[in-house]
N, C-alpha and C positions, 0 to 999 in steps of 0.2 A: 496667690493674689486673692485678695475680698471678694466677693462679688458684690457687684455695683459700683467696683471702681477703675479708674484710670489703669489700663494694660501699665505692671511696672514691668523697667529693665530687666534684663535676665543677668548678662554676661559683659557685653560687648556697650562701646559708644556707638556703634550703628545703632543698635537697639535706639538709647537717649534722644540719637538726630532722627529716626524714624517717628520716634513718639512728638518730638518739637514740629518737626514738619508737618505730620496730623492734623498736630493743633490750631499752628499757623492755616493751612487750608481750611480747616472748619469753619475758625474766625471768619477768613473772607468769603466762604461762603453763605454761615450765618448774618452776617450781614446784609448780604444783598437780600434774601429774603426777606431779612424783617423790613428792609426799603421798599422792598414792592408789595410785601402782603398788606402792612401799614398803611399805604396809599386808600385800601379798601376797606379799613376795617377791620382785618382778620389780623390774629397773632404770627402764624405761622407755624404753629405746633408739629404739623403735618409733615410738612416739608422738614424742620428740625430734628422728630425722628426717624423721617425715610435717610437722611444723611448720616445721624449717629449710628445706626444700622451698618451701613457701607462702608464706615471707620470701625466696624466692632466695636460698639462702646457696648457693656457689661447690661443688660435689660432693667435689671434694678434700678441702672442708676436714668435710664432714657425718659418716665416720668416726671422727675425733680427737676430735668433740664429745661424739660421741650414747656410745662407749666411755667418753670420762672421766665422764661426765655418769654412765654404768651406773654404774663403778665408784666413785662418791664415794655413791651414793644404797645402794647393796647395801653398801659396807661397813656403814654402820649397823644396814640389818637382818641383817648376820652377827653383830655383835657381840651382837644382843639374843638369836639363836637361840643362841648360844653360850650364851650365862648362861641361859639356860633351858630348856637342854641337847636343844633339840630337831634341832643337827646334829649330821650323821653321818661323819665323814671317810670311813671306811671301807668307807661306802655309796656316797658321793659318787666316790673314787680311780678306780674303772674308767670311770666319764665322760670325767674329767678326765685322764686317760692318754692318752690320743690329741686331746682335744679342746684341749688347749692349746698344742704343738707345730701342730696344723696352724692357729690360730686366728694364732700367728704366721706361717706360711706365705701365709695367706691377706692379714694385714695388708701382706705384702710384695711379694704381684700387684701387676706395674703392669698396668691395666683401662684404655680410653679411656672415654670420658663415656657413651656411647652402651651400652656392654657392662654398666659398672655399672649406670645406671639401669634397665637389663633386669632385671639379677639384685637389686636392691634392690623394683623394682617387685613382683616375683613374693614375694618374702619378706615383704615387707608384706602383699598378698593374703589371704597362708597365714595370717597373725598378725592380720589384720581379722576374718578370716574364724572362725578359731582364737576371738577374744573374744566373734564375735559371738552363734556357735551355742552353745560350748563352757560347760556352765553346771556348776559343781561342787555336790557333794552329801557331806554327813558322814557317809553312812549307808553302810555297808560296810567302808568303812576299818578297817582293825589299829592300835592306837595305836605299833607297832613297825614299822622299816623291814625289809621283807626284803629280801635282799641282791639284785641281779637278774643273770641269766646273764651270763658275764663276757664272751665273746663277742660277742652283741647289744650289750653295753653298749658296748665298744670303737668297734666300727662306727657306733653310732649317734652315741658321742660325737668320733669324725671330719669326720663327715658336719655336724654344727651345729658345731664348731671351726673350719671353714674359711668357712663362710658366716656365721660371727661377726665372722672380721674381715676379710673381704672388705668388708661392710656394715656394721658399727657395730654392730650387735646380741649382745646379750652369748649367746645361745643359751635361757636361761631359760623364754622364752615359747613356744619349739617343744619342750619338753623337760616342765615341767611338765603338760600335758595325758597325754603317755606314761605318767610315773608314776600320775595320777588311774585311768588306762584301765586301768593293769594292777594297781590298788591295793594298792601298795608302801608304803604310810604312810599316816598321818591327815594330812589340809592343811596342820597347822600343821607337820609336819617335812617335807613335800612344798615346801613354801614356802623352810621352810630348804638345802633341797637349792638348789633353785633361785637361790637366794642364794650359795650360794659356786658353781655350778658359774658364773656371771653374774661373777661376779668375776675368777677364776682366766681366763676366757677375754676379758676387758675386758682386764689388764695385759698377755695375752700379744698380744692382737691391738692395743692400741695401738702398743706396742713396735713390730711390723712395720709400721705405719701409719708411725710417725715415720721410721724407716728407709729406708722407701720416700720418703716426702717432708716434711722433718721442719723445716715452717715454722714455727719454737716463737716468734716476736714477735708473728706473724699470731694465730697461736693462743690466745696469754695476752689478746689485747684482746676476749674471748671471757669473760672475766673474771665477769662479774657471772651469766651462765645455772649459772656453778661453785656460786657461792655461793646463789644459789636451789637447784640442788636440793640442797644439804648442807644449807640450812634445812628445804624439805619433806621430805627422805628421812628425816629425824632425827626431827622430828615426824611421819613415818607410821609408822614402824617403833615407834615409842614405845607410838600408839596404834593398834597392828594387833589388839589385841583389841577393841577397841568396837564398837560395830555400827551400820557408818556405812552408805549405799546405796550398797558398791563396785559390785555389779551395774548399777545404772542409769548410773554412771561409766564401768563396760566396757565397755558397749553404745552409749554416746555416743560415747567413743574409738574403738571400732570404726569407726565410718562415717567419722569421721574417717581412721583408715588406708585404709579403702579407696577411700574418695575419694583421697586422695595417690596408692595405687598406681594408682588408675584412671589418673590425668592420666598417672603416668611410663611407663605399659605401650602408652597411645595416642600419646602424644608421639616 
């Protein structure tokens, strides 16, 4: 078998129905994430490859997934923040100035298996950890973005561009907390921020993922986790104002990632 791709049959049709039935659970469970992460902004990167993990998918290939995967669920909630003019470019630009050159940089490390799941384990960590305590509140917020020091913003948006696309993660989830902390906006444009900086660092760090190793036949039979989350990303973004229990969602998801990172940090 390749590395980076699909576990094949060996022998047996058990083999065939194990690998269908994988894929069928992925799906519905890719789904549901991208409904609920979408609700807030965020791709779900996180949660995508704490799962592909638990299915044994091949490490190579859990960057191409968990980036396209970001970037098909956040376009939807860009388009909705757009027409409801709650982004900002011009707030967003000094992130994405640094963060998306190095997001391909980092998509184009070659990493051995051992080096990635170090640096994937500890990001997850930070992001289990990040959903599990980190609880937002409406109260304090500006319903305007102020702008933030161009400086910090640079650095910081380097620093999550390279370990975007080193790991699959679009940057959104180590990023939105900073904005809450230093309250730069109300949620709902915090959200949107989060949303295109998740995008813009999804094509750039794909791009360097494929470059680096750009198995695109392996990858398309990856097909149907696409179309799950463009269903759910579509219908969370739709209905991101209702008020579902995203909270008790985050916090289930939570132990979930840190269970993943636990295994990869011991392993």
């Amino acid at each position: 078998m390749e590395t980076g791709t699909l576990p094949r049959p060996r022998t047996s049709m058990g083999s065939v129905s194990s690998l269908i039935m994988d894929l069928v659970f992925l799906t519905i469970l890719f789904f549901i994430v991208a409904f609920f992460y979408s609700m807030v902004g965020f791709g779900g990167g996180s949660s995508y490859i704490a799962l592909l993990i638990l299915f044994s998918t091949p490490y190579l290939a859990l960057p191409k997934i968990a980036l396209t995967c970001n970037l098909i669920v956040v376009s939807g909630g860009l388009i909705h923040s757009l027409k409801s003019k709650n982004f900002s470019f011009r707030f967003l630009l000094p992130f994405i100035l640094t963060s998306v050159p190095l997001a391909y940089v980092g998509g184009k490390i070659p990493i051995d298996e051992n080096t990635f799941r170090l640096i994937l384990g500890v990001c997850l960590l930070i992001a289990g950890l990040k959903m599990l305590f980190f609880k937002k509140s409406n109260q304090g917020y500006k319903d305007h973005l102020e702008i933030p020091p161009t400086i910090p913003s640079l650095i910081l948006g380097s620093g999550l561009g390279l370990i975007s696309g080193i790991v699959g993660v679009g940057g959104g989830i180590f990023l939105s907390p900073l904005l809450f902390l230093f309250k730069w906006g109300n949620p709902n444009k915090i959200a949107a921020t989060a949303s295109g900086f998740i995008f813009f660092n999804s094509i750039s760090g794909l791009i360097g993922q494929f470059q680096k190793n750009g198995n695109i036949p392996d990858f398309v039979s990856y097909w149907p986790l696409f179309i799950a989350v463009l269903i759910g990303g579509q219908m969370g973004s739709y209905l991101s104002n209702k008020k579902l229990p995203q909270r008790r969602i985050e916090v289930f998801t939570s132990f979930l990632v840190i269970l993943v990172s636990s295994r990869l940090l011991m392993s």
